[in-house]
C-alpha positions as CSV (number, residue, x, y, z in Angstrom):
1,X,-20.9,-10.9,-19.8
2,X,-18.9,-8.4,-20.4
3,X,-15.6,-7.0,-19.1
4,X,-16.7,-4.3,-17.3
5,X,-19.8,-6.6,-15.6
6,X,-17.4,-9.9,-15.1
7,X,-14.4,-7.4,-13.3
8,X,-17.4,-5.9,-11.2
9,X,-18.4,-9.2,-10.0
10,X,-15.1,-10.6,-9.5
11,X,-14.4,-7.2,-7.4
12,X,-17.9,-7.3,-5.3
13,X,-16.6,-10.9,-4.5
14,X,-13.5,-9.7,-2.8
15,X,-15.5,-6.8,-1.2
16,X,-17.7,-9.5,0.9
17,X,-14.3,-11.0,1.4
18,X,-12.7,-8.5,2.8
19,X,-13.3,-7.6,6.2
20,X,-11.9,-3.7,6.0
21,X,-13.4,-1.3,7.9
22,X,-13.4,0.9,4.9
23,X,-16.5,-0.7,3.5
24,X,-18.5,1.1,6.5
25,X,-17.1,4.4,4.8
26,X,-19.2,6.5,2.0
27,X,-20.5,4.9,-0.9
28,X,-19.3,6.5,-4.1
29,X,-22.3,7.7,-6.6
30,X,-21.0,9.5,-10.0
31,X,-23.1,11.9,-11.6
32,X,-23.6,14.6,-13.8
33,X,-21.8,17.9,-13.3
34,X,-23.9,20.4,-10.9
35,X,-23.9,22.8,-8.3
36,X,-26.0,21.5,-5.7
37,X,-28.3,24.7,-3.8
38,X,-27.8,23.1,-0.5
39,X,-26.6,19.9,1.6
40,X,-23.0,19.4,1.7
41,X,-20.7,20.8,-0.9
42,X,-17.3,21.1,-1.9
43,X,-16.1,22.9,-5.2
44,X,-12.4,24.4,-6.2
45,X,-11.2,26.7,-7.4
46,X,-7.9,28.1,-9.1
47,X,-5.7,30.6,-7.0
48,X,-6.8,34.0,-7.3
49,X,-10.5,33.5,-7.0
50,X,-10.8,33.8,-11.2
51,X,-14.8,34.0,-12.8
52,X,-16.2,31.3,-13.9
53,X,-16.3,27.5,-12.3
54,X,-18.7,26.5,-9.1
55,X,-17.4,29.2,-7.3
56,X,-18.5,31.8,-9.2
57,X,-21.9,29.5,-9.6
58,X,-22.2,29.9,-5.8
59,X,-21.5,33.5,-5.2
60,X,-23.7,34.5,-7.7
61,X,-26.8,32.7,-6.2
62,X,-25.5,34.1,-2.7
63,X,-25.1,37.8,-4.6
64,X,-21.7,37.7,-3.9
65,X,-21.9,36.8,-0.4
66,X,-18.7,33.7,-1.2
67,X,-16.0,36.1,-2.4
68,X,-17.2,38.6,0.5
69,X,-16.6,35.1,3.0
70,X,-13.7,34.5,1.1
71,X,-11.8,38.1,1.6
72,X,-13.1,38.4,4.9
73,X,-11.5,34.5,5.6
74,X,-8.1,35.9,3.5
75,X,-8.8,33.0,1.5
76,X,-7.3,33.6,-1.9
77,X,-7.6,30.0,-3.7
78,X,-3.4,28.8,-2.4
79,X,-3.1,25.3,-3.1
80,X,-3.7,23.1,-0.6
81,X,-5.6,26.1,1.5
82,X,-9.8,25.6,2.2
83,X,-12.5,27.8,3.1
84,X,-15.2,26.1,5.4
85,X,-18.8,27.5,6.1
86,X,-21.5,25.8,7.8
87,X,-25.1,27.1,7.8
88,X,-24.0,29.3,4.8
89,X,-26.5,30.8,2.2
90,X,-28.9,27.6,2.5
91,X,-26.1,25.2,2.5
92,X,-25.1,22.6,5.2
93,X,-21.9,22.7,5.1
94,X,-19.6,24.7,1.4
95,X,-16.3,23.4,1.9
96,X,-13.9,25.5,-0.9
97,X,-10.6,24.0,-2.0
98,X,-7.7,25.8,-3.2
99,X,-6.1,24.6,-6.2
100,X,-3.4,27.0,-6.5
101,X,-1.7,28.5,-9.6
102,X,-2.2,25.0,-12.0
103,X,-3.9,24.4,-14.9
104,X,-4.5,20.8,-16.1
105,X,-4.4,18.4,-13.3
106,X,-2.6,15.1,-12.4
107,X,-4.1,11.9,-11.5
108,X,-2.0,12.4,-8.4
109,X,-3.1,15.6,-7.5
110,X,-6.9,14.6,-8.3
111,X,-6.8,11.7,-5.9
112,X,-5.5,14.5,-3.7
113,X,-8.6,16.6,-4.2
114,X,-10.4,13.5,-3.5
115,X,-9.1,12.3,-0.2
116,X,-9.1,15.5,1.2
117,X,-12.7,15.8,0.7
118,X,-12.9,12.5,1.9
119,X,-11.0,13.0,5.0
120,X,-12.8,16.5,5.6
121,X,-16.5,14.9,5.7
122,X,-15.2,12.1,7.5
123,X,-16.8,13.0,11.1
124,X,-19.6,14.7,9.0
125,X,-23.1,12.9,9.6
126,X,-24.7,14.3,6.5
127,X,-26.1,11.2,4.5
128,X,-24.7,12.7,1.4
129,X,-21.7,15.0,-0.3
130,X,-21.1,16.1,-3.0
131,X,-17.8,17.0,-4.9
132,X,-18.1,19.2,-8.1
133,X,-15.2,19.3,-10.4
134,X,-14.9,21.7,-13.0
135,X,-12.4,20.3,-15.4
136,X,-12.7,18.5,-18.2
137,X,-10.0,16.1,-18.1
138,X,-10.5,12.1,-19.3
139,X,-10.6,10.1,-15.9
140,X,-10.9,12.7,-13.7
141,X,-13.5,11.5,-11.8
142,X,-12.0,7.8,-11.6
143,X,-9.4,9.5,-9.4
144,X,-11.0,11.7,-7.5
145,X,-13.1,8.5,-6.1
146,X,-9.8,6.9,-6.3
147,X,-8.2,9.4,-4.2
148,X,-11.8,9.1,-1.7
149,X,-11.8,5.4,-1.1
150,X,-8.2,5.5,0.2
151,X,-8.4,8.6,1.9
152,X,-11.2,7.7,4.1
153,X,-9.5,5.0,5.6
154,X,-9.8,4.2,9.3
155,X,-9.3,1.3,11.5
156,X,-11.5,1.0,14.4
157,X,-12.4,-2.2,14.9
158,X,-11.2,-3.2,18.4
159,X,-12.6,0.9,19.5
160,X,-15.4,0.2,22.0
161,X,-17.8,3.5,22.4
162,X,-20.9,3.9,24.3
163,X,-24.3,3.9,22.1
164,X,-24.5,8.0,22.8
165,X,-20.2,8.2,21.6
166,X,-20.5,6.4,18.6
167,X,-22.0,8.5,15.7
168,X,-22.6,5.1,13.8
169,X,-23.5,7.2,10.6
170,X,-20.2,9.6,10.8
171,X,-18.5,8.9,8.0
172,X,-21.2,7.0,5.9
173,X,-23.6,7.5,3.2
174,X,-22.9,8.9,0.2
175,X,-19.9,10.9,-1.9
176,X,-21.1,12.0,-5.3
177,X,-18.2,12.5,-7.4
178,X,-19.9,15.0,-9.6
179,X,-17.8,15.4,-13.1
180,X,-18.2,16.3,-17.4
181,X,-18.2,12.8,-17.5
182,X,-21.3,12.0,-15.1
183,X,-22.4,8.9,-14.7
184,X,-20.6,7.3,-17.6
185,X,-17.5,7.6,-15.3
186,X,-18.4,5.1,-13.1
187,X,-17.6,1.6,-15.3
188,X,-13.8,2.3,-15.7
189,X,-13.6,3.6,-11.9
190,X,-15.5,-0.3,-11.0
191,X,-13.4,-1.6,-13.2
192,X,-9.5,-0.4,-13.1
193,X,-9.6,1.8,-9.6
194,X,-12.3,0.6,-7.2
195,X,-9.8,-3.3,-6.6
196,X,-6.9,-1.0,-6.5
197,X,-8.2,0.7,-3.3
198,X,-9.6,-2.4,-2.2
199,X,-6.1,-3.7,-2.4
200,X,-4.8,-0.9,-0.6
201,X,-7.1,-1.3,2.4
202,X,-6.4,-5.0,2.8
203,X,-3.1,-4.2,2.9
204,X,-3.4,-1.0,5.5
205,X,-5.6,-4.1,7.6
206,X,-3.0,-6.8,7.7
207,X,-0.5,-4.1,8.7
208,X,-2.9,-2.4,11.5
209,X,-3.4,-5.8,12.9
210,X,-1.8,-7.1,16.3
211,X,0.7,-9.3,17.0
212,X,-2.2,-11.2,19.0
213,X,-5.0,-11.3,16.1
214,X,-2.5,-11.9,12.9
215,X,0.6,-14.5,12.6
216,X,1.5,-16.6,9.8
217,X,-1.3,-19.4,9.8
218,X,-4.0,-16.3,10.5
219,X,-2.6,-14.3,7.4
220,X,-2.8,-17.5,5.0
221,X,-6.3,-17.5,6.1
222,X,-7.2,-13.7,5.2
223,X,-5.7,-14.2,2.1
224,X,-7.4,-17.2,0.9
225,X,-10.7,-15.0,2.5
226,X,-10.0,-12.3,0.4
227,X,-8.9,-14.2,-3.7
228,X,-12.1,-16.0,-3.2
229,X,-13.7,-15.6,-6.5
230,X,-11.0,-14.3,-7.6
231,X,-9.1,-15.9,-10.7
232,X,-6.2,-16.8,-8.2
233,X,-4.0,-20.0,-7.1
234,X,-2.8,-20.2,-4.1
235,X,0.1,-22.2,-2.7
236,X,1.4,-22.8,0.7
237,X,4.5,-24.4,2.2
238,X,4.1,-25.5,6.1
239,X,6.8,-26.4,8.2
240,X,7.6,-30.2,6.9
241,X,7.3,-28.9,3.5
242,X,10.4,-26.8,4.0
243,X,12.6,-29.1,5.9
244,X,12.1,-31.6,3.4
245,X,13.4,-29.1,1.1
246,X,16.3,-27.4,3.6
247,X,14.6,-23.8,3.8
248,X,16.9,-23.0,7.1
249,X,16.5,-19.1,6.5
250,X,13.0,-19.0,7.0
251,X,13.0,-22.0,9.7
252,X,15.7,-20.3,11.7
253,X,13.6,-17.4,11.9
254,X,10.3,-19.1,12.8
255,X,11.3,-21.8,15.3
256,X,11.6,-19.4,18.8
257,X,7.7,-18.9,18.3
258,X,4.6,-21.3,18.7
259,X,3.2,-19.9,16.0
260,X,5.3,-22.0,12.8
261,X,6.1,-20.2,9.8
262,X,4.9,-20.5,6.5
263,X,6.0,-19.5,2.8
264,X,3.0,-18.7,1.1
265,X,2.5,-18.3,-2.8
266,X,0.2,-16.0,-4.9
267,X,-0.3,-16.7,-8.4
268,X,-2.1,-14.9,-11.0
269,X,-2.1,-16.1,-14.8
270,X,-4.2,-12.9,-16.5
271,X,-1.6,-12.7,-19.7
272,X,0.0,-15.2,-22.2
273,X,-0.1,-18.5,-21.2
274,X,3.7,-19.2,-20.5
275,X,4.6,-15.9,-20.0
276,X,7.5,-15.6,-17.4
277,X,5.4,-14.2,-14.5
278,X,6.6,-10.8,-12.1
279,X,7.8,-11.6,-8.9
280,X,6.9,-9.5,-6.5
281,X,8.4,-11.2,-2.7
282,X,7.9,-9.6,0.8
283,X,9.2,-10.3,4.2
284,X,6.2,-11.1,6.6
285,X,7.0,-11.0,10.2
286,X,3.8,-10.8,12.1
287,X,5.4,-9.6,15.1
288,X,9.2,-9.3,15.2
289,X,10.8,-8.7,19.3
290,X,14.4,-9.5,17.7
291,X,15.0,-12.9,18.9
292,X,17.6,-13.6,20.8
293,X,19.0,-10.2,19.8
294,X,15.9,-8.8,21.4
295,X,14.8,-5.1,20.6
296,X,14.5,-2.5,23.2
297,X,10.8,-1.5,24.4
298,X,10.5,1.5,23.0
299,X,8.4,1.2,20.2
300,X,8.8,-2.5,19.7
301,X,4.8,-2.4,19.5
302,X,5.4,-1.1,15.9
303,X,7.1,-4.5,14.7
304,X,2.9,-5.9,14.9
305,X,3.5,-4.2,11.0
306,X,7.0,-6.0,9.7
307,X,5.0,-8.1,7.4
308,X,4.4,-4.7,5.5
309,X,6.4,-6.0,2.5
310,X,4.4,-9.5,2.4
311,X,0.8,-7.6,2.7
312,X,2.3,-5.3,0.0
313,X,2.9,-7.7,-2.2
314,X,-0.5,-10.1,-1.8
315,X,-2.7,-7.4,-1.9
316,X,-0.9,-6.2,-5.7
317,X,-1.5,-9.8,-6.8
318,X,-5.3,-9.7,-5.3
319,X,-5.7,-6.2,-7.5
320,X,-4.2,-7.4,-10.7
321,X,-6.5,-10.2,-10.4
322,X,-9.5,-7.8,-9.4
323,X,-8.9,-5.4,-12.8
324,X,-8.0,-8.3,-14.6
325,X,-4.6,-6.9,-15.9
326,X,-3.2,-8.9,-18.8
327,X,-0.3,-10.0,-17.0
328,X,1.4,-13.2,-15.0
329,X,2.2,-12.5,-11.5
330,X,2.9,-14.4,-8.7
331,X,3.4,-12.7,-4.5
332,X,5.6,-14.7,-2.4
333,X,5.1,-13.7,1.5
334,X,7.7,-15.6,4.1
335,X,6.1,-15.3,7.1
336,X,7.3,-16.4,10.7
337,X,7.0,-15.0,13.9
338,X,10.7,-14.0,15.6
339,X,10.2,-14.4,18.9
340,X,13.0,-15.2,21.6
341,X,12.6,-19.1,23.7
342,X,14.7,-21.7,24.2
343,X,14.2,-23.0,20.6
344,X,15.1,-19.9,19.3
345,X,18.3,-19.3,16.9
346,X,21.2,-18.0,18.4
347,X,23.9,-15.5,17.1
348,X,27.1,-17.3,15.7
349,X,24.5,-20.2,14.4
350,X,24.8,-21.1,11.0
351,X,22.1,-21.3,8.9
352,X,22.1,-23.9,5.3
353,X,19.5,-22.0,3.3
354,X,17.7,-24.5,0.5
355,X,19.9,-23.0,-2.2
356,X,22.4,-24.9,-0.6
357,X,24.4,-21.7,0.4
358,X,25.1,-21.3,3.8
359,X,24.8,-17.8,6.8
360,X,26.2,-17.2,10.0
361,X,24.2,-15.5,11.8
362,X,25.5,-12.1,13.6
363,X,22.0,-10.6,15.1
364,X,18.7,-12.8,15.0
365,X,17.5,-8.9,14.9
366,X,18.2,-9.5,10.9
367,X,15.3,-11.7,10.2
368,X,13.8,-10.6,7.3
369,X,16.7,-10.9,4.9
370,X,16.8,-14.4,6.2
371,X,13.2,-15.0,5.6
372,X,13.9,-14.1,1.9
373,X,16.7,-16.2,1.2
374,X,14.3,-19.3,0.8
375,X,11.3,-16.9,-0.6
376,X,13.6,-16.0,-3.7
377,X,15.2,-19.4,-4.0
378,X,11.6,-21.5,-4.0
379,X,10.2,-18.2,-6.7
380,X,13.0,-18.9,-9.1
381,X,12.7,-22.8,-9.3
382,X,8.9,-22.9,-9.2
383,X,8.3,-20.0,-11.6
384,X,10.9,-18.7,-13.3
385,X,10.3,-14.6,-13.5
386,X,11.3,-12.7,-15.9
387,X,12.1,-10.0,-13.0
388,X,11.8,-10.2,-9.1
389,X,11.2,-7.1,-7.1
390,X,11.1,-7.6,-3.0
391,X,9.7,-5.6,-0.5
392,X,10.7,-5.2,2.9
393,X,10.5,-3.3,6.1
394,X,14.6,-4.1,6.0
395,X,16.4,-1.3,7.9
396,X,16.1,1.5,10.6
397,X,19.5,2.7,8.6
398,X,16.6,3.6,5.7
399,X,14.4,5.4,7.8
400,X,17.6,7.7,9.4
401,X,18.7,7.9,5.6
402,X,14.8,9.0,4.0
403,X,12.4,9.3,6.9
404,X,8.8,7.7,5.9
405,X,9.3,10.9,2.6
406,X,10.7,8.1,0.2
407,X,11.5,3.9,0.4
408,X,14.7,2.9,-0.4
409,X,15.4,1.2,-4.0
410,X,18.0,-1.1,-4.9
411,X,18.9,-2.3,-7.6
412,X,22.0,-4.2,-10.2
413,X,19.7,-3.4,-13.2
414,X,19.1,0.3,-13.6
415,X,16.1,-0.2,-16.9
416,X,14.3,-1.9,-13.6
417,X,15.1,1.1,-11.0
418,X,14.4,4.1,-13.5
419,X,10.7,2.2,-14.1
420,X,9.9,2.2,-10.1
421,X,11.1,5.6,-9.7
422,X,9.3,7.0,-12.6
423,X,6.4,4.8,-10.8
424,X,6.9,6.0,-7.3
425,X,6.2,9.7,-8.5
426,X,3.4,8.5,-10.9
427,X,1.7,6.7,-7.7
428,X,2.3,9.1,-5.0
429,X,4.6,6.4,-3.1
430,X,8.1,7.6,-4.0
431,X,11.3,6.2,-4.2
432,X,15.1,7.1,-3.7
433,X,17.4,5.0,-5.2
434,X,20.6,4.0,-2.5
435,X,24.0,2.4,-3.7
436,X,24.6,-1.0,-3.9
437,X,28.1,-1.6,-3.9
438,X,30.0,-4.9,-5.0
439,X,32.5,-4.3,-2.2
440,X,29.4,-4.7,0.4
441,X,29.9,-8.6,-0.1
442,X,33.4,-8.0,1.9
443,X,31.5,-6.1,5.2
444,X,29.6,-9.8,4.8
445,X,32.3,-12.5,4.6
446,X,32.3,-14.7,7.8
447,X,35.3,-17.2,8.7
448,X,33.1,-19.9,8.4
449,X,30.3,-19.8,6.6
450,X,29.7,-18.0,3.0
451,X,28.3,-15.1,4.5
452,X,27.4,-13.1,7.3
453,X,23.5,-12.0,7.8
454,X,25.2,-8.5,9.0
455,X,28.1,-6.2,10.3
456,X,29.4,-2.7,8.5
457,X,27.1,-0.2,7.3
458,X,25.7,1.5,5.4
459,X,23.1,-1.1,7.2
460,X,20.5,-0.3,4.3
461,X,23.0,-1.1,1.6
462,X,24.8,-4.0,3.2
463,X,21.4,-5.6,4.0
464,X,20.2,-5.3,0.2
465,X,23.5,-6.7,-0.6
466,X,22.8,-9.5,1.5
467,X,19.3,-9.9,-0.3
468,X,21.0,-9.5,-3.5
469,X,23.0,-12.9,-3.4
470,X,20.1,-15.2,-3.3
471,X,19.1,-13.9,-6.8
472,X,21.0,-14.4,-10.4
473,X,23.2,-11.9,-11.8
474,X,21.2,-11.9,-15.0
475,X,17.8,-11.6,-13.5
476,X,16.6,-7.8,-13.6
477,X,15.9,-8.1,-9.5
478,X,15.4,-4.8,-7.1
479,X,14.5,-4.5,-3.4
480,X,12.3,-2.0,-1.9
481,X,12.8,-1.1,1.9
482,X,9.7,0.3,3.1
483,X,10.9,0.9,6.5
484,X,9.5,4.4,7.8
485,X,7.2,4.3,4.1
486,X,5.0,1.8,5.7
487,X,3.4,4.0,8.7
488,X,2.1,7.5,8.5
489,X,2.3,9.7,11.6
490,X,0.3,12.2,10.7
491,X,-2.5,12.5,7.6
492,X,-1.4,13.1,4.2
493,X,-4.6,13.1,1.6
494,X,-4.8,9.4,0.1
495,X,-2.8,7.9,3.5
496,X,-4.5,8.5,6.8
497,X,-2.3,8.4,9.8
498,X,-1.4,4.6,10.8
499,X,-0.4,1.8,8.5
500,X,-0.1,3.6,5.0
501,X,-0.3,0.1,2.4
502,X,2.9,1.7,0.9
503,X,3.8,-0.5,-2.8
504,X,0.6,-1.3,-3.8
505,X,-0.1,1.7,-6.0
506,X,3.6,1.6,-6.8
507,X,3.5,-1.8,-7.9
508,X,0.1,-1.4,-9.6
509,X,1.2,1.8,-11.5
510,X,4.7,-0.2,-12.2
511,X,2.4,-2.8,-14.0
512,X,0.6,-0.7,-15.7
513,X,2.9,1.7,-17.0
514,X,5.6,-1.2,-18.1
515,X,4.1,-4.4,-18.7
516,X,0.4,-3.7,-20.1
């Protein structure tokens, strides 16, 4: 069999495990460059309106009846602008994107193109689109689909709509990606794009999810659901497993809720065998109300998605098992519930974590650093990286610092940070590196234990800090706070509004760019 065919399989396998409601979405076809006479259409073209391309195609066969819409519309090609006509000249529906002044464009910006096609045809109930692309560029048409599949993302599984509400084919059938490359475009798409966006929308489920329908036991499930078939171990510590081997960080955390904790390992072994692995860790709180130090109500529904970092991290693992990247990997998610009871941890409680180094804890508000303690400990015995990157939705001190515009990187090892920035832009899921300052471990020292889970700011900074100390000096480690990142307010191309899956094409791209 060969690569293409086996990584096709292997992906198909984790589509029929999945359960995204993405799959209900358009098909993507990819075939031969054309202007289609009619249906539904979308073209580009360059700012200015210049001859030549499938605009000037269409005006032609309308004897110039586009560039007459186009002036009349004041539609001049700006990037980001469109031109929409329905019932025009034989066609459906001609939707006209402007490119603006570029020449030769970049994957990112081709995804772009893609999801906003997508996202524009996603109420449409035309059985079929079709998006023409006049460049010639090598993988073009891999990332326009790219761009499609995670663009037309939607989550609407609990929505209940009368027979006559629900347009059950809005949204479906086909999207030809119509390219230079036609239909030969199509194997390296299936084989290097189509698990990334799989990935992505596994991740943007988990995250969507309520408190009610996901908790640490559930999530182990889904993710066992979704490697099967996949070239994957999985491993998975319950409660007894960490007492027996002093795990108090992620205990602490867990035991106020019904629901127990669990750590839960993803291991991928696609390059030499012995290879030191990547790391990749994230906090997963399925619902976090603050403990003890309980949150206020306003928005406290939102906390249904602090296990972004630990869906983050899986669903990279599940997509560099899917493309079958010739690396060694392994996703460590430390999941608990923090809820406030009469088992719950108190402030002013110490905490002996299974490193054998010991926290007092100042708010149980601080949970997810204290999830990771044990995470990163039990990652570094079992597996020995050869670098650990954790992802978190840490801080509201990063979201007043970046907004949801960038995640906050930190780092000791600046080879590592200048690699997931350079990423982050590559990707589309940017990053701003934030100080990390050796004199944070003094905002941290507690009279009676070794350190403090909190106090001083900056918060984001002093919580990475506190991160920081559970990992060697000499291991190239960083920490990602996704906090903000992880939940889109309003539409953006490739990231609907709602749970965004921010860090998988990071991480993916990271990979890629830096250890293929």
């Amino acid at each position: 069999m060969s690569r293409f065919l086996f990584a096709l399989a292997m992906f198909l396998g984790m589509v029929s495990a999945w359960p995204s409601v993405a799959l209900a979405q358009r098909a993507l076809a990819f075939e031969a460059h054309q202007v289609p006479e009619n249906g539904s259409v979308a073209i580009t073209v360059a700012e200015g309106l210049p001859t030549g391309g499938s605009f000037d195609i269409v005006d032609a066969r309308t004897g110039g009846a586009l560039r007459r819409a186009a002036e009349a519309d004041g539609f001049r090609g700006k990037a980001d602008s469109r031109l929409e006509l329905r019932g025009f000249a034989g066609y459906e529906r001609l939707l006209v994107l402007g490119l603006g002044d570029a020449g030769l464009q970049s994957a990112r910006e081709l995804e772009d193109v893609g999801g906003r096609v997508a996202q524009a045809f996603a109420k449409s109930r035309a059985a079929r689109v079709d998006l023409v692309w006049d460049g010639a560029e090598a993988g073009a048409a891999a990332h326009l689909a790219f761009g499609a599949a995670i663009g037309q993302y939607r989550f609407d599984k609990y929505r209940s709509k009368s027979d006559e509400d629900a347009p059950a084919a809005a949204g479906q059938g086909t999207l030809a990606i119509r390219t230079r490359e036609g239909a030969a475009a199509e194997a390296g798409y299936r084989a290097q794009w189509q698990p990334v966006a799989g990935a992505v929308a596994f991740a943007r489920d988990l995250s969507t999810e309520p408190g009610n329908a996901l908790w640490p036991e559930e999530f182990v499930d889904r993710v066992r659901a979704a490697a099967r078939g996949l070239p994957l171990s999985i491993e998975v510590l319950d409660v007894p497993a960490m007492r027996a081997l002093d795990m108090g960080g992620i205990l602490a955390v867990g035991q106020g809720s019904v629901r127990p904790p669990r750590l839960l390992l993803v291991r991928y072994a696609g390059g030499a065998a012995g290879e030191p692995p990547l790391a990749f860790v994230g906090k997963g709180i399925t619902f976090d109300s603050g403990g003890i130090s309980i949150k206020p109500n306003t928005n406290m529904w939102q906390m249904k998605g602090d296990m972004t970092g630990a869906a983050t991290v899986v669903s990279t693992v599940l997509a560099l098992a899917g493309r079958q990247a010739p690396v060694n990997a392994v996703a460590v998610a430390a999941l608990a519930e923090n809820m406030p009871s009469g088992s719950a941890s108190r402030p002013g409680d110490v905490v002996r974590t299974a490193s054998g180094k010991t926290f007092e804890i100042m708010s149980t508000d601080a949970e997810g650093r204290m999830v990771l303690t044990d995470a990163l400990w039990y990652v570094k015995r079992q597996d020995s990286p050869k670098l650990v990157i954790d992802v978190a939705t840490l801080t509201g001190a990063v979201v007043t610092a970046l907004g949801g515009d960038y995640a906050g990187l930190f780092s000791r090892d600046d080879a590592l940070a200048a690699q997931l920035l350079a990423a982050g832009e590559a990707s589309g899921e940017p990053l701003w590196r934030l100080p990390l300052r050796d004199d944070y471990g003094k905002r941290l020292e507690s009279p009676i234990a070794d350190l403090r889970n909190g106090g001083g700011s900056p918060g984001a900074g002093v919580g990475a800090y506190f991160i920081g100390e559970w990992v060697d000096r000499a291991l190239p480690w960083a920490h990602l706070d996704i906090a903000g990142a992880d939940w889109n307010d309003s539409a953006d191309p490739t990231v609907p509004e709602g749970a965004s899956g921010f860090g998988v094409r990071l991480l993916d791209r990271f990979v890629r760019d830096h250890h293929e």
